[in-house]
Legacy VTK file of the C-alpha trace (Angstrom):
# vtk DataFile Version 3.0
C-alpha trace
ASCII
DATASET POLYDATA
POINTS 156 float
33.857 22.840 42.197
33.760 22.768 38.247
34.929 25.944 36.517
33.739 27.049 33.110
33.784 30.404 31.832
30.660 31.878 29.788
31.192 34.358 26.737
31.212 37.526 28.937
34.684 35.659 29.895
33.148 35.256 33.886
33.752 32.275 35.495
30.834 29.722 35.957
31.026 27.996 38.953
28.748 24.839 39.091
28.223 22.651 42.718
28.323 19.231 43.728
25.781 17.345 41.143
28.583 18.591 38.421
31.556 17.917 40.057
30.303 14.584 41.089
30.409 13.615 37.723
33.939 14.236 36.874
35.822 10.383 36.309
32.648 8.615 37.115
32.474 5.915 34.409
28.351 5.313 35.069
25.967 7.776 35.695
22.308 7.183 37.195
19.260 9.267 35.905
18.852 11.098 39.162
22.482 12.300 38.872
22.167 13.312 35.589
19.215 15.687 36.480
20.711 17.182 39.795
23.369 17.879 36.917
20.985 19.306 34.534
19.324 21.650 37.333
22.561 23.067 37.783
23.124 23.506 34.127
19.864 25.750 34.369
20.530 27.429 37.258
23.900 28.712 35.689
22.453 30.008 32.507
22.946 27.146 29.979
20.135 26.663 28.100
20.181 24.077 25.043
22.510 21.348 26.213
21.211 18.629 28.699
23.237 15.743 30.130
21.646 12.195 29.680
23.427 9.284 30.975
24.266 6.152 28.766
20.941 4.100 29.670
19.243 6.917 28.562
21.117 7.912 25.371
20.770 4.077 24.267
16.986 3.999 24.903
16.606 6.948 22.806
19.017 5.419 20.215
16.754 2.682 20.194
13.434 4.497 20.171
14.979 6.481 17.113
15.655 3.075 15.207
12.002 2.105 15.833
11.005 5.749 14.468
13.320 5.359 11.452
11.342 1.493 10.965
7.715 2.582 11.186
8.535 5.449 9.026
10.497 3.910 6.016
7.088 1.318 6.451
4.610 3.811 6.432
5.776 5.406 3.239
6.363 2.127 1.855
2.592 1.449 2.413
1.789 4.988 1.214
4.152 4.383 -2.355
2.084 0.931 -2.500
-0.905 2.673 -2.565
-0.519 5.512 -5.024
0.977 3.152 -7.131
-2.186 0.753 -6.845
-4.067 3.949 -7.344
-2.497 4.902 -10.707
-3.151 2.046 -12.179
-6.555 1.659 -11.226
-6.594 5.153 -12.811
-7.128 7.279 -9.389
-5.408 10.169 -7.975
-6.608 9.394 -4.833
-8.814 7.123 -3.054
-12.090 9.289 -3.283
-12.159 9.474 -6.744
-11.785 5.468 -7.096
-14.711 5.010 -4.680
-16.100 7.483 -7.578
-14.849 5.449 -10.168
-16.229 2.482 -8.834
-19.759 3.871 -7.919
-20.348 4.609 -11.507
-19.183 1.256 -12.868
-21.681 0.017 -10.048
-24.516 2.213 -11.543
-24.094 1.355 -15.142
-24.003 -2.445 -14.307
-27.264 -2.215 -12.213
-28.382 -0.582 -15.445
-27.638 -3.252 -17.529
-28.975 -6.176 -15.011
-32.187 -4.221 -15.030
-32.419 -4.645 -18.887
-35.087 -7.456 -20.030
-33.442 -10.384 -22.145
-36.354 -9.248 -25.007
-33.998 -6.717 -25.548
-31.583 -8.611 -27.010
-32.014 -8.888 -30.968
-32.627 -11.674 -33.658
-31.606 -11.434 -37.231
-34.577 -11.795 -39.628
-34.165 -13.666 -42.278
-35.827 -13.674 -45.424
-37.833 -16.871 -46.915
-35.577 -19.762 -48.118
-32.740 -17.705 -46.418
-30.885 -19.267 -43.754
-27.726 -17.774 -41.869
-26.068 -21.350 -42.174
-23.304 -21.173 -44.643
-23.358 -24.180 -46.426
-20.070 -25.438 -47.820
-19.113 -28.410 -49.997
-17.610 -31.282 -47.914
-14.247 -32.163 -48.061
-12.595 -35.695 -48.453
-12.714 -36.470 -45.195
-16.479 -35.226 -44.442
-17.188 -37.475 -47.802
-15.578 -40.479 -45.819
-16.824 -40.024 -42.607
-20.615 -39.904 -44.481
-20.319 -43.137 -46.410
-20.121 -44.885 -43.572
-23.106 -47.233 -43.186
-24.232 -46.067 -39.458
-23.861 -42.478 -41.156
-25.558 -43.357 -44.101
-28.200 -45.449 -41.820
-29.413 -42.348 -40.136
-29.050 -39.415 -43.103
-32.169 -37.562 -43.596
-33.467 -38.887 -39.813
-35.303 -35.759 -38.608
-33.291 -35.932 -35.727
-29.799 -35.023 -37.110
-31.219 -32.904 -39.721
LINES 1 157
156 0 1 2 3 4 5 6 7 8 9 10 11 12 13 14 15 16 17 18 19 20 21 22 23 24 25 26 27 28 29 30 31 32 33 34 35 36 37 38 39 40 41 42 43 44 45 46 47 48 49 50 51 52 53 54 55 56 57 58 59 60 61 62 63 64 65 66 67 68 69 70 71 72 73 74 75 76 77 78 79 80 81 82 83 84 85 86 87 88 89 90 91 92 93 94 95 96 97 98 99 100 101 102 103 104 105 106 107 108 109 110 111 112 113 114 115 116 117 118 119 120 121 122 123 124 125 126 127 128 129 130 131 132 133 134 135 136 137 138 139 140 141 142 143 144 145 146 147 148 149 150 151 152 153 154 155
């Protein structure tokens, strides 16, 4: 028999699960709960014994935990960041946002090209400026295929 002693300063005397554990250098699952009911049955609540398959399963679990989590609020920074500058707070209002870029553009593909405006020009007016040619306009129309087709209709 193991002997502890609780705070009252009695003796705790715990049976065979317990003190089949002292010097053993593995310990299976179903040991480790025959343990653990004896644990309970003695008063002490809080503390549970796990053996080493155990404690390295949940070491590994926790490493998994600690991976998913540092990705999921990688993925959640990534998105508020993608959301500020699109100009969003959150992912409602640049659905929002969107809609009402989507509503002014059917708006505008609606509109009929007569809409569009034409300057009006006075008579003799044109909206060509015309501008003296330099020396190398001069050259290029003295040419005698250039001077062959000046005043054709065709090239004005």
């Amino acid at each position: 028999m193991l002997n502890l002693f609780n705070k009252a300063g009695a003796a705790l005397v715990f049976g065979a699960a317990m003190t089949a554990l002292v010097g053993k250098e593995t310990v299976t699952a179903e040991e480790a709960v025959a343990a653990n009911e004896e644990l309970t049955e003695a008063g002490i609540k809080g503390a549970q014994l796990i053996n080493e398959a155990s404690f390295t399963e949940l070491t590994e679990k926790a490493g998994r935990v600690d991976v998913a989590e540092k990705a999921a609020a990688d993925a959640a920074k990534a998105t508020t960041d993608a959301l500020a500058a699109a100009g969003a707070d959150s992912i409602e209002a640049l659905v929002a946002q969107r809609d009402g870029y989507k509503v002014k553009a059917d708006k505008f593909d609606k509109l009929p090209g007569a809409t569009q405006t034409t300057p009006v020009l006075k008579a003799g007016e044109t909206d060509v400026e015309e501008t003296e040619p330099d020396v190398h306009q001069q050259a290029i129309d003295e040419l005698p295929h250039n001077k062959a087709i000046a005043g054709h209709p065709m090239f004005g």
